[in-house]
C-alpha positions in Angstrom: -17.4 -7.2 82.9 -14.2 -6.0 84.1 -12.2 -8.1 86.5 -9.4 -7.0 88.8 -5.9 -8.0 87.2 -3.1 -9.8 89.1 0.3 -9.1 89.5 2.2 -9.6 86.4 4.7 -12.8 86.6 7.6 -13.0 85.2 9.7 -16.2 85.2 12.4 -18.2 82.9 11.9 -21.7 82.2 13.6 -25.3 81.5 12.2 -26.5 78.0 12.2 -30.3 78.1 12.1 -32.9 75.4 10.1 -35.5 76.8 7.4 -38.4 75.5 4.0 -37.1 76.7 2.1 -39.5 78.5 -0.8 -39.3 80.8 1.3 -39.8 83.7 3.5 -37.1 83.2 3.3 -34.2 85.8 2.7 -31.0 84.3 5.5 -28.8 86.2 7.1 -27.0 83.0 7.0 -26.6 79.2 6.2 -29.9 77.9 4.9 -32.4 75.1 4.7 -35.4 73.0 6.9 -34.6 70.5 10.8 -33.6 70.0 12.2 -30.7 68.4 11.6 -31.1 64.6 12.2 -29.2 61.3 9.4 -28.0 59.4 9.2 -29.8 56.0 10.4 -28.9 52.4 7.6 -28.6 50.0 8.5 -28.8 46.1 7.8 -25.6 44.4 4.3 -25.5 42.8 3.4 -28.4 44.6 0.0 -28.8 46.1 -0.6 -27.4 49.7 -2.4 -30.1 50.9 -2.7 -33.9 49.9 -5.8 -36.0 50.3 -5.0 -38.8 52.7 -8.2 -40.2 53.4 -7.9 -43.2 52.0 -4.7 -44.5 53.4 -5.0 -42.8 56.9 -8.3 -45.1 57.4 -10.9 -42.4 57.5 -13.9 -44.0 55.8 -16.4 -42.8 57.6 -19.7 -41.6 55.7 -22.4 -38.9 55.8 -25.9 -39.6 54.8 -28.7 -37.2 54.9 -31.6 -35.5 53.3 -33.3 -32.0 52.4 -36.4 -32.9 50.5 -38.8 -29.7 51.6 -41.1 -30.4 48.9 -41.5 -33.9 48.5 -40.5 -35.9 51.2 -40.8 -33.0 53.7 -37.9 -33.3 55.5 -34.5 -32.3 56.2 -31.4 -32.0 58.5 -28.9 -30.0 57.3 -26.2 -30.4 59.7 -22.5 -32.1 59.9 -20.2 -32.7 62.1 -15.9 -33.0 62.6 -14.4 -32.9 66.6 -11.0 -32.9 66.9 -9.6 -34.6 70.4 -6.9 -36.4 72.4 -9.9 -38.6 74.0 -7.4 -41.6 75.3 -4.3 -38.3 76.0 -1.7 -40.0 74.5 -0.4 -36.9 72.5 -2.2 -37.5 69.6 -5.3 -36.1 68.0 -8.3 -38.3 67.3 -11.3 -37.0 65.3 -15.0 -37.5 66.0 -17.2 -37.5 63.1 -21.1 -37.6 62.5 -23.4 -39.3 59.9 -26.6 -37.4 60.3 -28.6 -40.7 58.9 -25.7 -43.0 59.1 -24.1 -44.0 62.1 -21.3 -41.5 63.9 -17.7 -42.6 63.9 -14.9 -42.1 66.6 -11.3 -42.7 65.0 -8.3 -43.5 67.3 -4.9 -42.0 65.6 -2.4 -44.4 65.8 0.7 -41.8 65.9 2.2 -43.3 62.4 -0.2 -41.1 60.0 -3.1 -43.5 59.9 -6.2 -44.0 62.3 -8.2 -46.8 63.5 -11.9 -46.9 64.2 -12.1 -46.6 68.0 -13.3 -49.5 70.6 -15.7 -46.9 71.9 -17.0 -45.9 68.7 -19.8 -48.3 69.1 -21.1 -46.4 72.1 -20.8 -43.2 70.4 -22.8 -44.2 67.0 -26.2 -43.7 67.6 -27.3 -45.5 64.6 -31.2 -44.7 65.1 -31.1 -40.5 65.7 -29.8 -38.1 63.1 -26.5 -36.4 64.3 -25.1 -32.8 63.5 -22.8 -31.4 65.6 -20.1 -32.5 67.7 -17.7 -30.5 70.3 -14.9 -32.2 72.6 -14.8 -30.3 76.2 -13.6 -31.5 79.6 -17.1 -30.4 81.2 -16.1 -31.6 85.1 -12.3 -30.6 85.1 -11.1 -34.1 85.4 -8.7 -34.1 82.8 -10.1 -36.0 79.9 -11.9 -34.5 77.3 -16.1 -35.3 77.1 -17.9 -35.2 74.0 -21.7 -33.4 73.3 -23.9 -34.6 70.5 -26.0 -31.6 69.0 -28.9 -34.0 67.1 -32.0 -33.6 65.7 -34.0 -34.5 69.0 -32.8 -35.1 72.0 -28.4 -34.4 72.3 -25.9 -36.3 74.5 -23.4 -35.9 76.3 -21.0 -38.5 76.8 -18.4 -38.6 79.7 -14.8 -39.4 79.3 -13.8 -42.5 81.8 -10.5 -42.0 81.9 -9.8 -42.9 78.3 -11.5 -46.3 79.3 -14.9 -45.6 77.4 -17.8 -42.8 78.2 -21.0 -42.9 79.6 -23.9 -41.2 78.9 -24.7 -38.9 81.3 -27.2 -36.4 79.5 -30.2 -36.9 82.1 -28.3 -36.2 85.4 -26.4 -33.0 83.5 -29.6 -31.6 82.2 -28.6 -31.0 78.7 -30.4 -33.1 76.5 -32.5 -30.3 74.2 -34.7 -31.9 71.8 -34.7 -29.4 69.0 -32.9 -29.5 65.6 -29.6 -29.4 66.8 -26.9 -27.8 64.5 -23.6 -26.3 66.4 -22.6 -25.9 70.4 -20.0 -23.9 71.4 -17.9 -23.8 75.3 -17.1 -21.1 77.0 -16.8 -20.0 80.8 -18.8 -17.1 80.4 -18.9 -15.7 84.3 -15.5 -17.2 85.3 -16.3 -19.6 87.4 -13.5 -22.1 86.3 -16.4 -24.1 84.4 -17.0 -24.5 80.8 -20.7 -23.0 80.0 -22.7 -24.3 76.9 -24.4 -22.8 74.2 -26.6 -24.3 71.6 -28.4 -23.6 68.5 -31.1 -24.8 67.2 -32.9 -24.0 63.7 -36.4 -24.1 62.6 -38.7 -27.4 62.7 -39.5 -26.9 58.6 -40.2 -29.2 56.9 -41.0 -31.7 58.9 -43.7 -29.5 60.6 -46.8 -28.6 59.3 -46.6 -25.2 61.1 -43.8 -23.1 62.4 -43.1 -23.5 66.4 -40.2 -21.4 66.9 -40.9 -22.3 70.8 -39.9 -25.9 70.3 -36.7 -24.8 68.3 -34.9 -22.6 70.5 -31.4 -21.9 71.3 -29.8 -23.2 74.7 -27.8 -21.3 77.3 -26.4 -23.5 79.9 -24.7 -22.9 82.9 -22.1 -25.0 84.6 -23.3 -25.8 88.3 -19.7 -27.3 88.7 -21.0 -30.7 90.0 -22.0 -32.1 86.8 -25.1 -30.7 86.3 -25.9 -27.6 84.3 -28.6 -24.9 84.9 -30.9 -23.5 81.4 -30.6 -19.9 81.3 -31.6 -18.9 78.0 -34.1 -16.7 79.7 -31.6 -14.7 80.8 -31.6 -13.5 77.3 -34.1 -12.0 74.5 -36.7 -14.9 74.0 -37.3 -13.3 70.4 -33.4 -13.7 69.6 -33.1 -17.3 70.1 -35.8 -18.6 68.3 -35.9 -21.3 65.3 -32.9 -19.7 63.1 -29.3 -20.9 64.9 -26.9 -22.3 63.2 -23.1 -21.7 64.7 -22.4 -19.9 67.9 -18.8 -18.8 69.2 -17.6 -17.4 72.3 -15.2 -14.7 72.0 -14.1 -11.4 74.0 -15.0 -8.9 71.0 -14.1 -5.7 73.6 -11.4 -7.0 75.2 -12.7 -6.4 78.6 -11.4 -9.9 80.1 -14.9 -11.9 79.6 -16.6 -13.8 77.1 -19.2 -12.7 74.9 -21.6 -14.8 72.2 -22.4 -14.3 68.7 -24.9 -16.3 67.2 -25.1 -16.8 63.3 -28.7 -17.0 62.3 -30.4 -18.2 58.7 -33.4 -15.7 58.2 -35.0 -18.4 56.0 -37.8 -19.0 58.4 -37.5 -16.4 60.9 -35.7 -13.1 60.2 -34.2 -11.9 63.4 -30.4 -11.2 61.9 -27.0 -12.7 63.7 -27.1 -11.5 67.5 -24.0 -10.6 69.4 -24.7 -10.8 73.0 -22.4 -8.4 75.4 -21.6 -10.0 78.3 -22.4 -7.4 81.4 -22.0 -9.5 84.2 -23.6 -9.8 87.4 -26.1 -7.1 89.0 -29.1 -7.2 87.0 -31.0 -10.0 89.0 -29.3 -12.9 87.0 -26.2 -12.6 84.6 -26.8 -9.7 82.6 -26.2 -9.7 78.5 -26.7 -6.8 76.5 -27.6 -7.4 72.8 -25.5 -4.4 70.9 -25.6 -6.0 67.6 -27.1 -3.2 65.9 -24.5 -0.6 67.9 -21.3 -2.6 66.6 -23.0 -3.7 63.0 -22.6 -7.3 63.4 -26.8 -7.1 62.9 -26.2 -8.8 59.7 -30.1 -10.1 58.7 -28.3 -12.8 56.2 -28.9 -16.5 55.3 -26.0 -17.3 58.0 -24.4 -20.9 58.2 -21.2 -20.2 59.8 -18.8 -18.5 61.9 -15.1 -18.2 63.9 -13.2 -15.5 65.3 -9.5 -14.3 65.3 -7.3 -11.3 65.0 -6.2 -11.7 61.4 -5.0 -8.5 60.8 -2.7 -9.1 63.9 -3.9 -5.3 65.5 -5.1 -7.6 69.1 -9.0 -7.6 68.6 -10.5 -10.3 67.8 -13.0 -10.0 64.0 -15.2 -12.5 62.6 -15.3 -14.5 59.3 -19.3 -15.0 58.6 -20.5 -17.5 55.7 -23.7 -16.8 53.7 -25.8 -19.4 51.8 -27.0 -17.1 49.7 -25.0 -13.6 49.9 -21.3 -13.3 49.5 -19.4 -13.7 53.0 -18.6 -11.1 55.4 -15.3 -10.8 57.2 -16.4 -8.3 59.8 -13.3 -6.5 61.5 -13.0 -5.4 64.5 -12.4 -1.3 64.9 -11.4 -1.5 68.3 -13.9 0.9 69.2 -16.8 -1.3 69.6 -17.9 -1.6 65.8 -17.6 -4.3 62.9 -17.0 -3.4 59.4 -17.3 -5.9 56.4 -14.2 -6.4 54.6 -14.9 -9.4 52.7 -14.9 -7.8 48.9 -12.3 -4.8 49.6 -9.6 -8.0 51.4 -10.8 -10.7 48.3 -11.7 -12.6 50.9 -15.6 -13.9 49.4 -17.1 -16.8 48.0 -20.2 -15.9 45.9 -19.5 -13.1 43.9 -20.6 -11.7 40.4 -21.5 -14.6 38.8 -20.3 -17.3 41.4 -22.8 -18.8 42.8 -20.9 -20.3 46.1 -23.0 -21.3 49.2 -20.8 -21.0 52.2 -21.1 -23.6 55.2 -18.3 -23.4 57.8 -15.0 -21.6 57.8 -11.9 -21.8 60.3 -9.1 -19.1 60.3 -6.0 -20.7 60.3 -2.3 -20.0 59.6 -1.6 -23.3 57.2 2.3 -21.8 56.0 3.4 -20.9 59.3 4.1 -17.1 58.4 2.3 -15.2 61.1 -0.9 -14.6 59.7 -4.6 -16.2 59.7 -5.6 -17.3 56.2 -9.2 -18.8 55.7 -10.6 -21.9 54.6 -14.2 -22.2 53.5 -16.5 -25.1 52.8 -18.8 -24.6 50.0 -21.2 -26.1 47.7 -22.7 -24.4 44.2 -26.1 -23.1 44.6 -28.6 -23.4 41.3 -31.4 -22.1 40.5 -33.6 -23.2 37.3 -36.2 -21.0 35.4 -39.1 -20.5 35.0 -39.6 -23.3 36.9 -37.8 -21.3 40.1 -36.3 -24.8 41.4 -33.7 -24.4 43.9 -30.7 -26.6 44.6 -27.6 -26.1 46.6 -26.4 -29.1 47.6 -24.2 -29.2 44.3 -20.6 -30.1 44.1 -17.6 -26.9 44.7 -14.3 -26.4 45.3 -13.8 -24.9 48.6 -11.8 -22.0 48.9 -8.3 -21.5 50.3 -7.5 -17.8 51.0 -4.0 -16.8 51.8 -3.5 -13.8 54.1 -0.4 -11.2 52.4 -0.2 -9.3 55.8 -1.6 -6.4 54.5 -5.1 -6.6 55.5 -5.8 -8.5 52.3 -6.2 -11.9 51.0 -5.0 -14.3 47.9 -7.4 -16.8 46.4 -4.8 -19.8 46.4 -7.4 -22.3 45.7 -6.3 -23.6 42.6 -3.9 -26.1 42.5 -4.1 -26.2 46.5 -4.9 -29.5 46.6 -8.0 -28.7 48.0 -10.1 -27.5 44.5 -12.0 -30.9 44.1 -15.9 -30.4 43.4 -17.8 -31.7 46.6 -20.4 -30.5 48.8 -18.7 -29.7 51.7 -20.3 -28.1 54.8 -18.1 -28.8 57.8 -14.2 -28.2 58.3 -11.9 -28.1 61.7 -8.2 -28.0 61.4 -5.4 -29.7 63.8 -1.6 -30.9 63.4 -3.4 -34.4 63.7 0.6 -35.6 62.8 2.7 -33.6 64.6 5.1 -32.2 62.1 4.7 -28.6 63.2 1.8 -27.4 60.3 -2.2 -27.4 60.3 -4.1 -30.5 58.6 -7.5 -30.3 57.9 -10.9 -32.0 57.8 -13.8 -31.6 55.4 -17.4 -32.8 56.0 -19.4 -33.5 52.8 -23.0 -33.5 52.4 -24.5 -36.6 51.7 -20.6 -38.5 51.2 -18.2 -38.3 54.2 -15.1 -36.9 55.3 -12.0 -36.8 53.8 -8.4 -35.9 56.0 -6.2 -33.2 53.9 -2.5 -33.3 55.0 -0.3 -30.4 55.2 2.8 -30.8 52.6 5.0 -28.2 54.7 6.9 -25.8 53.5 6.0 -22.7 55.8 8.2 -20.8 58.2 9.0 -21.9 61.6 5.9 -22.5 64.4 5.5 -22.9 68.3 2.2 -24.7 69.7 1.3 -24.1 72.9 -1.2 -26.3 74.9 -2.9 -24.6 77.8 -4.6 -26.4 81.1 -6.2 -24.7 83.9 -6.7 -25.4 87.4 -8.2 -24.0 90.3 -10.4 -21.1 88.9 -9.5 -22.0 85.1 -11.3 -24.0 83.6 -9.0 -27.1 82.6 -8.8 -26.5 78.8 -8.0 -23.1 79.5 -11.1 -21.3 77.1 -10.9 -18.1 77.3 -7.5 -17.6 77.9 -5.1 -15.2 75.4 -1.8 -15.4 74.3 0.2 -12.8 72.4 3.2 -13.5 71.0 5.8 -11.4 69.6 8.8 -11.7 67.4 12.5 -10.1 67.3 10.8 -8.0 64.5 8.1 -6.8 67.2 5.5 -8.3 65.3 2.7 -9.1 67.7 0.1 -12.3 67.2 -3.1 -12.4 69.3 -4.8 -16.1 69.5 -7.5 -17.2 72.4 -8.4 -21.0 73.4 -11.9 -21.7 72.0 -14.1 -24.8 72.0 -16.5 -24.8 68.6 -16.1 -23.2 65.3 -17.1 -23.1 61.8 -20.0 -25.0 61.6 -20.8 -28.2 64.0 -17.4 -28.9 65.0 -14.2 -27.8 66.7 -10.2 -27.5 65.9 -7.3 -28.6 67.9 -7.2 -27.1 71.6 -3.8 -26.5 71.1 -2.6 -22.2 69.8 -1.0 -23.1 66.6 1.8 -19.8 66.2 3.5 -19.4 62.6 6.5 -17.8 63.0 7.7 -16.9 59.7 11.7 -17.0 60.1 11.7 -16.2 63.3 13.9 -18.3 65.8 12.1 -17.7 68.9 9.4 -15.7 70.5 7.9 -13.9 73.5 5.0 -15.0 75.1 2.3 -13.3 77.4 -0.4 -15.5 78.9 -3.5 -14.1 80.6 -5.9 -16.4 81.6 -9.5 -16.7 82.0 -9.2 -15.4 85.9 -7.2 -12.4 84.6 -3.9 -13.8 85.8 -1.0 -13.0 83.6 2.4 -14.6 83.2 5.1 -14.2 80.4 8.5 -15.7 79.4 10.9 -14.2 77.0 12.6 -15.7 74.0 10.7 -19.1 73.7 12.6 -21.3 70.7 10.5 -22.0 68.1 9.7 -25.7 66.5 8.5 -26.6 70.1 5.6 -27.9 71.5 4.9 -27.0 74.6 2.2 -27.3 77.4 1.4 -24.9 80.3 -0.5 -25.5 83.5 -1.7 -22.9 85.1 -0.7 -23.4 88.8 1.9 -25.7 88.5 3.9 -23.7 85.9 6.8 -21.9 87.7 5.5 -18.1 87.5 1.4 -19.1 86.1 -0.7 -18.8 89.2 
């Protein structure tokens, strides 16, 4: 739905070096960490280093799918990146499906210590999947929702003094077989909106309710609460196949539209992209043009995330398959998807590869302008005569470098990365602050395993966002576009969920290639816009809207 634009701000700023703490007032450009250089990496060294071990992160994942036997099954992970305690460093949230869920504090000198709220947040005794970090009342510290298999939670932050467990008095506690949630302030009310999806019963049941396994649209009533208003959309679409959802503004019309990646194992209704219409139609009105813009895929879906890779400012999608190759779907511009995934070399699974994809984040991990892709995978097999299935095997997961030309580079090999696990779940974040992405992998069955960043990019600028007043505080929804001395333009929006049953850093992580500084345009959720010209790179900075000279 369109929204009436503000006048256009303009204003110079004061960048300041400061220690971020949580009683710093956010009146300019600020945060936790000082101007640094980005790091040398050796030639033909490995991208990224397995720190697991020595960072502390031994959390592990336990789980089944027996459909035959045992009859039962919860495929489903979870990794949450968040500053839960806001001390300017990243913690991580992890599940165990069967084993207990973990909440690691990050001690600011590399390694991280098992939280004394992690307790609290365990849940020993129901199977977890997802998790997703979002400041759901706008009091500054970030909450944390459960997606399980039965009934979910949602925990609220005290102040970085523990959380409680407010799931009955919000109203969100669905008890289907949870497996990804994604935020999103879908009517721009300056509160965070929630979708969930769920997947089919099987095998536990001994016949098919889609009813009981349906995907969740909640609204934010803005005084803790939330209001179900999946009705508000096809019943037929949101039945017993979900598996990631993500928010995202596909027509650039200022408001935030879903797409839902479904499995058609169970029930074939193909991925859904929802149109957000707005008001006028008796309730808030979504328009389900899937078919119109091709995203209609009918595929064994598992995961999804959305960015402008191609750096044109439209958001496109990368969509994993368990049993297809993948599909990076770009966006025309004119309201249509096209899959570029073989013609880019930017798919798992094909010829005689016999990849499973789970989730996949766009991210720019050498800091040179452009979204490259990670992707969790495991090995599918099947066996004949006998027609057994498995594809829970060991992989490598795949690292593909983006050249800029609308194209991709397998860099896999020797990335660090190329170890044989079953991995399901990844979210990235600068979980060190040294100015490059870091990433998490979930592994079926295993656990979790931190990769580290060696350097040796380009230049960068992260920028925080926080709302006020009619934004909502984490800012989702909100764009920035950046551009360079060599008019090179970068297009990145605040998002809460991604990949599958997780969710990256808040922060807009900006490779800059050798650029020394940058302009930036802001336009928030509200439709506000404010700009400031020739930002020095190797910064980290954080914006509030409102108190921001020149941003509301």
């Amino acid at each position: 739905m369109p929204r009436e634009k503000r006048t256009f701000a303009r204003a110079w700023f004061v960048l300041m070096r400061v220690k971020l703490s949580a009683a710093v007032p956010l009146l300019g450009l600020c945060l936790g960490a000082a101007v640094m250089a980005q790091g040398e990496q050796a030639p033909g060294a490995p991208i990224f280093r397995d720190v697991s071990a020595e960072a502390g992160i031994g959390a592990t994942h336990r789980a089944v799918w027996d459909p035959d036997e045992a009859l039962e099954g919860y495929l489903a992970i979870g990794q949450a990146w968040g500053d839960y305690d806001r001390d300017g460093w990243l913690d991580l949230f992890v599940t165990g499906n069967l084993d207990s869920n973990a909440l690691y504090r990050n001690n600011g000198d590399g390694t991280f210590s098992l939280s004394a709220h992690s307790a609290a947040l365990s849940l020993p005794n129901v199977p977890s999947g997802g998790a997703v970090w979002a400041d759901y009342n706008n009091d500054g510290w970030p909450d944390l929702y459960l997606v399980n298999f039965g009934a979910n939670r949602l925990f609220r932050n005290e102040g970085g003094a523990g959380f409680k467990d407010v799931t009955a008095e919000a109203g969100v506690g669905d008890t289907g077989k949870g497996t990804s949630a994604a935020w999103g302030d879908y009517d721009s009310d300056g509160w965070l909106d929630l979708y969930l999806t769920n997947w089919s019963c099987f095998p536990e049941c001994d016949r098919e309710d889609f009813s009981l396994q349906q995907d969740r649209l909640y609204h934010n009533n803005g005084d803790g609460s939330f209001t179900d208003v999946t009705a508000t959309l096809d019943y037929a679409l949101t039945l017993g196949a979900g598996f990631a959802p993500a928010f995202f503004d596909f027509d650039g019309d200022g408001d935030l539209d879903i797409y839902v990646v479904n499995d058609k194992l169970k029930n074939e209704i193909g991925n859904v992209l929802w149109r957000n219409d707005g008001a006028g139609c008796g309730h808030w009105c979504w328009t389900n043009v899937s078919a119109a813009t091709g995203t209609d895929l009918l595929i064994n879906g598992m995961g999804v995330d959305a960015s402008d890779y191609d750096n044109d400012g439209d958001m496109d999608l990368y969509i994993t398959d368990m049993v297809y190759n993948m599909y990076l779907m770009t966006n025309d511009g004119a309201g249509a998807f096209h899959d570029r995934s073989r013609v880019s070399g930017s798919a798992i699974n094909m010829g005689p590869d016999q990849g499973v994809g789970w989730g996949a984040v766009f991210f720019d991990y050498d800091n040179d302008g452009w979204q490259d892709i990670y992707v969790a995978s495991t090995e599918y097999f099947q066996t004949f005569p006998e027609l057994e299935v498995s594809f829970m095997n060991p992989r490598p997961d795949a690292l593909f470098r983006n050249d800029g030309q609308r194209a991709f580079d397998d860099v896999s090999a020797g990335s660090g990365i190329d170890v044989a696990l079953p991995t399901l779940g990844v979210a990235y974040a600068d979980y060190d602050n040294d100015g490059d992405l870091d990433l998490v992998t979930g592994n079926w069955n295993s656990g979790y395993r931190l990769f580290q960043n060696q350097g040796g990019g380009g230049r960068w600028l992260s920028l925080e966002l926080s709302g006020g007043g009619d934004v909502n505080r984490d800012a989702v929804g909100a764009q920035v576009w950046l551009t360079t001395a060599d008019g090179a333009t970068q297009l990145q929006t605040v998002s809460i969920g991604a990949g599958l049953g997780g969710n990256n850093q808040l922060a807009l992580h900006f490779g800059l290639g050798d650029s020394a500084a940058a302009d930036l345009r802001i336009v928030w959720s509200n439709g506000v816009e404010c700009s400031f010209e020739a930002v020095p790179a190797q910064q980290r900075l954080r914006l509030q809207y409102g108190l921001t000279a020149g941003c509301g």
